[in-house]
Rosetta silent file (secondary structure, phi, psi, omega in degrees, C-alpha in Angstrom):
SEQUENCE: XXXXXXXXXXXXXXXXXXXXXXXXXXXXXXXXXXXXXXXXXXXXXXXXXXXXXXXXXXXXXXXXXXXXXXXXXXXXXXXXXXXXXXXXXXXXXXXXXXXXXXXXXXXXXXXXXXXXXXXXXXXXXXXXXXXXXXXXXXXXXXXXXXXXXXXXXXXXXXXXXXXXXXXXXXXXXXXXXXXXXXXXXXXXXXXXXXXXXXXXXXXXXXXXX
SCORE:     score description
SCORE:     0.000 S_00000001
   1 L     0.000  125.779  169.342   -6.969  123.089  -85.917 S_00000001
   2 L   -31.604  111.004  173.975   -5.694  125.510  -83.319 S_00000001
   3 L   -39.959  152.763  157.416   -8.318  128.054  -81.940 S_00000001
   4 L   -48.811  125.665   90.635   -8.346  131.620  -83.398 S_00000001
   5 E     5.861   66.929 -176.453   -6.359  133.666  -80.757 S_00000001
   6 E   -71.797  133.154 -169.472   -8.798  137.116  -80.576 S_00000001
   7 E  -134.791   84.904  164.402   -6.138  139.906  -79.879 S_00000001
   8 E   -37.259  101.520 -150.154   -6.268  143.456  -78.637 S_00000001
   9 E  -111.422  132.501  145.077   -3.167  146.311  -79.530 S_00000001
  10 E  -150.279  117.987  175.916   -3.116  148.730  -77.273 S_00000001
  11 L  -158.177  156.492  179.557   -0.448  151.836  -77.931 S_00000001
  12 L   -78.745   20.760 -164.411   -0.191  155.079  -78.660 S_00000001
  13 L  -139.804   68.493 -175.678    1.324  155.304  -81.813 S_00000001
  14 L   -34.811  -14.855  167.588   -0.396  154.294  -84.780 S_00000001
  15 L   -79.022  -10.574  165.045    2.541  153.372  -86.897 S_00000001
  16 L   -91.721  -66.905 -160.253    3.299  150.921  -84.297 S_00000001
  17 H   -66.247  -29.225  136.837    0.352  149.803  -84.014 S_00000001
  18 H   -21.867  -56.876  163.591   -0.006  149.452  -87.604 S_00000001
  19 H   -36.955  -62.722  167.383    3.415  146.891  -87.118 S_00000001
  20 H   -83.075  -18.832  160.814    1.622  144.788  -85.173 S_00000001
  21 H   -43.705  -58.486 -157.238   -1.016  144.101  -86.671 S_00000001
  22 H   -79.618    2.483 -165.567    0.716  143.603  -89.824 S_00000001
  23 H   -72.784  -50.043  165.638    3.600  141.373  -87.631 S_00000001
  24 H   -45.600  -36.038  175.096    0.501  139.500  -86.383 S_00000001
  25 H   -54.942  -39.562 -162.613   -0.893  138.858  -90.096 S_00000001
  26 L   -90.127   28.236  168.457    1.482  135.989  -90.756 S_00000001
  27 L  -122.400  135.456  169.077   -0.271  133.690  -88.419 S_00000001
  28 L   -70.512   -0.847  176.174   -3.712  132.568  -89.489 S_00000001
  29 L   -94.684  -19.263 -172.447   -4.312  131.726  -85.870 S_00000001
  30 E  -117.999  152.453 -175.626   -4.477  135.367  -84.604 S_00000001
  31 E  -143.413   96.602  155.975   -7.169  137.781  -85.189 S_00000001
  32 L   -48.368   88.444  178.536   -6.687  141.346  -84.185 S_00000001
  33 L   -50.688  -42.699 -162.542  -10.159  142.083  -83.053 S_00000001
  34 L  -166.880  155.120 -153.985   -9.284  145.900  -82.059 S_00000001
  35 E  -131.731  114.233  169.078   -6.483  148.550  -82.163 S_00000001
  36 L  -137.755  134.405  163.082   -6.752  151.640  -79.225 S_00000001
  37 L   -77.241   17.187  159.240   -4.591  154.446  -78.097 S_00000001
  38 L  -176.684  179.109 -144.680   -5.534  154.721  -74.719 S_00000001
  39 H   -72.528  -36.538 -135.585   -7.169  152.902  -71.395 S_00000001
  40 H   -84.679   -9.923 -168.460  -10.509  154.393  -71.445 S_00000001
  41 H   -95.065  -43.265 -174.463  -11.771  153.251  -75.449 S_00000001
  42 H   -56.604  -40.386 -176.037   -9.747  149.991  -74.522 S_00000001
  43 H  -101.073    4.810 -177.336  -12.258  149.417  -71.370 S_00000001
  44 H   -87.032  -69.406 -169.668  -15.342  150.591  -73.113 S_00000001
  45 H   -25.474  -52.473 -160.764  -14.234  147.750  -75.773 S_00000001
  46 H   -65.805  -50.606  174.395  -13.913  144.952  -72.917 S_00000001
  47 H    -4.912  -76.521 -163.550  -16.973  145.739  -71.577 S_00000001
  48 H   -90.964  -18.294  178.344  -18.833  144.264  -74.346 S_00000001
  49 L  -139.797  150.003 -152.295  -16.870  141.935  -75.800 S_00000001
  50 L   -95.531  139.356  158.941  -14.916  138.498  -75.178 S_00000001
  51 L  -169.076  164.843 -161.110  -11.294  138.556  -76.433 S_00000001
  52 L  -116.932   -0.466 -163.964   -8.130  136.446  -74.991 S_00000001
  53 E  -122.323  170.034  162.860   -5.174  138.472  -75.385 S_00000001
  54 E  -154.548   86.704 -169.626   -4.378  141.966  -74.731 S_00000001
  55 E   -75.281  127.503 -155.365   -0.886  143.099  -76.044 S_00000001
  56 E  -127.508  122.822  169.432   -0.324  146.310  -73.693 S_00000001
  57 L   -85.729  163.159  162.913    2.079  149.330  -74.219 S_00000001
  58 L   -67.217  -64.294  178.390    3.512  150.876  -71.219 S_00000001
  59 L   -88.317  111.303  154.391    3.425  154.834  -71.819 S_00000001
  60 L  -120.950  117.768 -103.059   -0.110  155.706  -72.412 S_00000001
  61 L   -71.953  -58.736 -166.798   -2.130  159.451  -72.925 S_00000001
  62 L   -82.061  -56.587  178.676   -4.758  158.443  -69.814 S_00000001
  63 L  -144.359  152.932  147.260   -3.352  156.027  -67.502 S_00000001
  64 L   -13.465  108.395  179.883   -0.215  153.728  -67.258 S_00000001
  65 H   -29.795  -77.079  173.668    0.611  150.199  -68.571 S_00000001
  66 H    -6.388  -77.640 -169.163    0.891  148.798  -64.950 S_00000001
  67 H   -51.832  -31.886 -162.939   -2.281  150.146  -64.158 S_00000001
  68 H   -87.373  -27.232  164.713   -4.312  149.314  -66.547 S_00000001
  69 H  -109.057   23.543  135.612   -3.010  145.685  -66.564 S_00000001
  70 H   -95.968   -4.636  158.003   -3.819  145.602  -62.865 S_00000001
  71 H   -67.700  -55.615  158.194   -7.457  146.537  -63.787 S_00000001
  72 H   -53.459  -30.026  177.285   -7.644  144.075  -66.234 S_00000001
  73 H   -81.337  -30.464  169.842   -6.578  141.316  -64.428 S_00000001
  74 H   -49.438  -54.228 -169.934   -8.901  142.656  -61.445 S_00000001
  75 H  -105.221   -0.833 -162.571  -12.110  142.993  -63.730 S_00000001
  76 H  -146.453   14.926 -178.483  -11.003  140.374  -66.217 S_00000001
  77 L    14.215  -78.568 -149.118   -9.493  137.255  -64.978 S_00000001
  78 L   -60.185  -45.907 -162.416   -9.660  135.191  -68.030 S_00000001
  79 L   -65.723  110.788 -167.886   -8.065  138.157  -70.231 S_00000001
  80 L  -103.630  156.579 -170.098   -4.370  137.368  -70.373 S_00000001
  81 E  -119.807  146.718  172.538   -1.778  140.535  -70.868 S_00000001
  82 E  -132.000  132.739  167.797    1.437  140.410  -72.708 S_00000001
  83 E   -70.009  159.506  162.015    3.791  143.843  -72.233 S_00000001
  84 L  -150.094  114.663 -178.825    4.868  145.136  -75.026 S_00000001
  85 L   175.821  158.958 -167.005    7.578  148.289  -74.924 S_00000001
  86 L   -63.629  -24.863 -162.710   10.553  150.207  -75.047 S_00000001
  87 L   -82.744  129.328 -169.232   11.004  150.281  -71.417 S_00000001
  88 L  -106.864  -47.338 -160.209   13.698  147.686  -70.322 S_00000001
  89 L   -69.857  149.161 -179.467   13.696  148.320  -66.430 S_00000001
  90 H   -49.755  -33.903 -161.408   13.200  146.183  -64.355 S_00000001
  91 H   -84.995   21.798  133.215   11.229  147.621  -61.515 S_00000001
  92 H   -92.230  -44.559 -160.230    8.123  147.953  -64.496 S_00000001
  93 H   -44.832  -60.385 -153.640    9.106  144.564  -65.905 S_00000001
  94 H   -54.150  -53.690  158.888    8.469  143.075  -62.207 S_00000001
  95 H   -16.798  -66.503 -179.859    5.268  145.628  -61.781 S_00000001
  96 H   -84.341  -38.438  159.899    3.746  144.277  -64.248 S_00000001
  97 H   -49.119  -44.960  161.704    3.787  140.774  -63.715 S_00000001
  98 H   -18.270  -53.495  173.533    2.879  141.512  -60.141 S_00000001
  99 H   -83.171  -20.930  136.590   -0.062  142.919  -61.485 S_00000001
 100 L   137.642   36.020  177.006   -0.744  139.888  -63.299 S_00000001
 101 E   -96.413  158.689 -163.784    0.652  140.120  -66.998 S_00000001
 102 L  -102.579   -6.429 -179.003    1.874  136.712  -68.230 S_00000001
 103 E  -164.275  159.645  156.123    4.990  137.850  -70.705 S_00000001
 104 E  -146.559  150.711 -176.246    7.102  140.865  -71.836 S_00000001
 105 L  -126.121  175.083  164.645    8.716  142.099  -75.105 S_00000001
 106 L  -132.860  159.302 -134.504   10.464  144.900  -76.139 S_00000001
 107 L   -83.803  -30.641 -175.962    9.158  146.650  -79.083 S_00000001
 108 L   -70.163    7.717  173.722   12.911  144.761  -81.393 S_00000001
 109 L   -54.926  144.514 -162.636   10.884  142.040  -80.967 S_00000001
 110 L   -97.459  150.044 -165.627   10.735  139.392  -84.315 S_00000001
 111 H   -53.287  -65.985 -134.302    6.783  138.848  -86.096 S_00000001
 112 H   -66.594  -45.019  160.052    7.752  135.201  -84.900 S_00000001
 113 H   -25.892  -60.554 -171.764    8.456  135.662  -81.292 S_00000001
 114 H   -80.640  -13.522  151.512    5.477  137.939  -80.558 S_00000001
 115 H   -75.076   -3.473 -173.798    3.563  135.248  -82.269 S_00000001
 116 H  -112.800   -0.090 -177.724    4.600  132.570  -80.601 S_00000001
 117 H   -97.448  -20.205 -175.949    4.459  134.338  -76.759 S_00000001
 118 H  -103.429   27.322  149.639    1.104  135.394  -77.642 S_00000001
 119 H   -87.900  -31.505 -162.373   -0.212  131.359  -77.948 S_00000001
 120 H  -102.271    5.555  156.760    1.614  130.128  -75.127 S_00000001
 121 L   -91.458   -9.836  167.135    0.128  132.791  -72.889 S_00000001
 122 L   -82.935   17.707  160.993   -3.406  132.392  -74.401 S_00000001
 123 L   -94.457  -27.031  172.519   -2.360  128.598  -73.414 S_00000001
 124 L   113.107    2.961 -174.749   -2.281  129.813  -70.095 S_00000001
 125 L  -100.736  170.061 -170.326    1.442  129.879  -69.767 S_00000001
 126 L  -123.361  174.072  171.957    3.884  132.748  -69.491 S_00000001
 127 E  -151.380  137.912  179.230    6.997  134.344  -72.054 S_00000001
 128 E  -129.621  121.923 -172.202    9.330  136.385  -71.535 S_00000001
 129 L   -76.101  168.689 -163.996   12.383  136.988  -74.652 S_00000001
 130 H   -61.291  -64.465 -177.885   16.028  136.121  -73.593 S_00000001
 131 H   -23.628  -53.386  178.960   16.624  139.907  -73.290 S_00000001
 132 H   -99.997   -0.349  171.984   14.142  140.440  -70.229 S_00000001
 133 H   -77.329  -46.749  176.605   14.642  137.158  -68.964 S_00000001
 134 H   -43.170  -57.607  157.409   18.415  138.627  -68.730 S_00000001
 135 H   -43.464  -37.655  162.709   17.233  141.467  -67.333 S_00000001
 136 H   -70.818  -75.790 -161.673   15.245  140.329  -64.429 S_00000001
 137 H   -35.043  -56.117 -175.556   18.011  137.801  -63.760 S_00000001
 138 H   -37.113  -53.917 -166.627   20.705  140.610  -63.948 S_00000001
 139 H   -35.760  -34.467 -160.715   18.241  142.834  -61.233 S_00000001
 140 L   -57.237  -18.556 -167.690   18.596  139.811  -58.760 S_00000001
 141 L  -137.631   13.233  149.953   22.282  140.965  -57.846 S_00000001
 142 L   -78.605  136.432  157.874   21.756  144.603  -57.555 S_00000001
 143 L   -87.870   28.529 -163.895   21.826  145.409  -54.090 S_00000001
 144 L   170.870   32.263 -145.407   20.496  148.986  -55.115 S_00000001
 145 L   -80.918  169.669 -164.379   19.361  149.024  -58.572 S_00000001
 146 L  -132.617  133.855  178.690   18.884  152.780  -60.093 S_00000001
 147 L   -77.800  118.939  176.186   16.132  153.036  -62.316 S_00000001
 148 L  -106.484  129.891  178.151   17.047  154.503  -66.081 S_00000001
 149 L   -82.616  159.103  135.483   15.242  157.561  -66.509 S_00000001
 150 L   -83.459  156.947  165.617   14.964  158.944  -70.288 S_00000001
 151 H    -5.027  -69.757 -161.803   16.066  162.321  -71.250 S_00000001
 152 H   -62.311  -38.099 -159.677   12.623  163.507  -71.055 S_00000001
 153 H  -108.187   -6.490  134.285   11.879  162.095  -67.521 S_00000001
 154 H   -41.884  -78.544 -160.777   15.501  163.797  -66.391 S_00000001
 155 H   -63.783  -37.472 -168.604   14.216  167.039  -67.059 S_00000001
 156 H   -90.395   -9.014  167.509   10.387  166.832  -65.411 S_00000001
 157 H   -98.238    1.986  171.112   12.206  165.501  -62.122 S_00000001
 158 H   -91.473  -17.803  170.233   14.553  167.834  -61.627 S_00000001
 159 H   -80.212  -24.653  178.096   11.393  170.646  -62.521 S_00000001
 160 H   -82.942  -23.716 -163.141    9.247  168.602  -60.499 S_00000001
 161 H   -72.347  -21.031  170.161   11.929  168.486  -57.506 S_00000001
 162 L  -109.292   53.619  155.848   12.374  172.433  -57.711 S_00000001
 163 L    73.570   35.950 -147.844    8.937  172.662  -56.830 S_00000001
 164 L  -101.336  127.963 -173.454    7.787  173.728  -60.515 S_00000001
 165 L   -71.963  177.955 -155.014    4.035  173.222  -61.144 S_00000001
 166 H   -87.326  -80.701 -137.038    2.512  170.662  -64.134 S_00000001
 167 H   -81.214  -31.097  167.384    1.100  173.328  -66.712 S_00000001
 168 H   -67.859  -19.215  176.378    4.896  175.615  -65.923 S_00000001
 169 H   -77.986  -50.815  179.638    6.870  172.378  -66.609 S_00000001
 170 H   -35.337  -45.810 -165.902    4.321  171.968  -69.544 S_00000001
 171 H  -100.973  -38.597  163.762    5.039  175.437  -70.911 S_00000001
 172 H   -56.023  -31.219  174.139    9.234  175.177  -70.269 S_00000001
 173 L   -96.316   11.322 -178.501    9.279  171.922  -72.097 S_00000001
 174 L    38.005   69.326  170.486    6.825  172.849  -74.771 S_00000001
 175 L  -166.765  169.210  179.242    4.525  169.767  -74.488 S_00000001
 176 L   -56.511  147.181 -178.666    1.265  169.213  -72.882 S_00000001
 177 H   -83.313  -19.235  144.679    0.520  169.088  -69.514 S_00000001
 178 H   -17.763  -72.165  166.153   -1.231  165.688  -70.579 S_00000001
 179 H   -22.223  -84.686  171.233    2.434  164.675  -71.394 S_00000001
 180 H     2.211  -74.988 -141.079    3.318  165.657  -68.116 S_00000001
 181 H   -89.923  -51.506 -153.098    0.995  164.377  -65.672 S_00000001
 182 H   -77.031  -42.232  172.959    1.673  160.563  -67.717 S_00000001
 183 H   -32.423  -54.454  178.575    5.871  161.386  -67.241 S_00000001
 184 H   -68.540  -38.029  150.928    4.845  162.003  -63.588 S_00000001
 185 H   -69.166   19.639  174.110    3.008  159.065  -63.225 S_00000001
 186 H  -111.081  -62.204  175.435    5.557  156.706  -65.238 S_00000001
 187 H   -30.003  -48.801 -172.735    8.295  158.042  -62.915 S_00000001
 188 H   -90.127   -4.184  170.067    6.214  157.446  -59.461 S_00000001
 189 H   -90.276  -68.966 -149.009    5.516  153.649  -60.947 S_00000001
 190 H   -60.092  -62.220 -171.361    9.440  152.970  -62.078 S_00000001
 191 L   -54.156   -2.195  162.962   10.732  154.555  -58.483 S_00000001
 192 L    88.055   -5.204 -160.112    8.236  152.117  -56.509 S_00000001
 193 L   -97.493  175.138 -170.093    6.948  155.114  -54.457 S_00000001
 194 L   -87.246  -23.519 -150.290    3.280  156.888  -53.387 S_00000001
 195 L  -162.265  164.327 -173.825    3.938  160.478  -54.293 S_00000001
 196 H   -43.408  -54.776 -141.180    5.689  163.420  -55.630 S_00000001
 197 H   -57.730  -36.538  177.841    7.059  164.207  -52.337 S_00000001
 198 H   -61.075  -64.857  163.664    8.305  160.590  -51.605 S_00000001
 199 H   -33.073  -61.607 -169.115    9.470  160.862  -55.885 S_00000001
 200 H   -86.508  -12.943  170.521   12.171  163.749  -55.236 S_00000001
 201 H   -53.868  -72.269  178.977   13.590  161.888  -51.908 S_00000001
 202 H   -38.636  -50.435 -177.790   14.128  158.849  -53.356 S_00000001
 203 H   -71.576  -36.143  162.374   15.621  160.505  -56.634 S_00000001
 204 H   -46.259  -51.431 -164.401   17.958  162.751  -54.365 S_00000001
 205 H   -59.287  -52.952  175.133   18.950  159.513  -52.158 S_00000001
 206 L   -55.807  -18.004  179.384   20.148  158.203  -55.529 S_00000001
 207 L    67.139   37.235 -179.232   21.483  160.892  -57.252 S_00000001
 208 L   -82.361  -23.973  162.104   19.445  161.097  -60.081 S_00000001
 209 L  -140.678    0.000    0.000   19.447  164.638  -59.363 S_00000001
């Protein structure tokens, strides 16, 4: 009989996570160990306990997808990461496998599909669905690709580019500066750069704004 699969959700949206879990139910092989909505309850978790899988959202309260599955792979070898998220571009797809995740999904993913990518990467192997395999492939023949921004991430770079601080963008867009700060740091991950400053060139050279 196939080993139990021990499996870790981590996103920020309990009705999603709720999904998987119950998406996850129809295989008797996987065992959702633990469910968390952000980096720092998620690394408290590992700490202490053995598990093989770690199904990873991108946009998270405290830190990044990326990051957090270049810590894990840093502090956790064995501990294999599968993306899991709305975000189609490429320049995160590539990020995170860089940083050492073994598959990506997007969230339209089918129960069977996310059950069957997360055996063959706890096999040691990687998956990717035809959609982001498409995607990457597509990337390959941009000579320039332009990153798609959402709505939301429109608006905080053209407030961060006219030089508008985190808690006044916070209070013009009526959301948190928590919100914020994770926009600004999704933004300075998809454009490949170190910094704001670096952040409004690059979006200028491009015309994003």
């Amino acid at each position: 009989m196939k080993e139990v699969a021990k499996v870790v959700v981590v996103d920020d949206h309990p009705l999603v996570i709720e999904g998987l879990k119950a998406s996850m139910g129809i295989d008797n092989t996987i065992a959702v160990v633990a469910c968390f909505e952000n980096a720092k309850d998620l690394f408290t978790f590992l700490k202490r306990n053995t598990v093989h899988v770690v199904v990873l959202d991108i946009n998270l309260p405290d830190m990044n997808g990326v990051d957090i599955c270049k810590t894990i792979t840093h502090k956790y070898p064995h501990l294999k990461v599968l993306g899991l998220s709305t975000y189609n571009d490429p320049s995160i797809i590539k990020q995170m496998v860089k940083h050492g995740a073994k598959g990506y999904l997007l969230k339209n993913v089918t129960s069977k599909e996310l059950t069957v990518a997360i055996h063959q990467i706890r096999e040691g192997l990687s998956y990717f669905s035809a959609e982001i395999q498409k995607i990457l492939a597509d990337s390959i023949f941009d000579d320039k690709p332009v990153p798609k921004l959402t709505r939301r991430e429109k608006e905080i770079l053209t407030l961060v580019a006219e030089g508008i601080t985190t808690p006044k963008i916070a209070e013009q867009l009526t959301i948190s500066p928590l919100t914020v700060e994770t926009h600004r740091r999704n933004l300075i991950q998809k454009m490949g750069v170190a910094n704001a400053a670096q952040l409004v060139k690059i979006a200028i050279e491009q015309r994003l704004i």
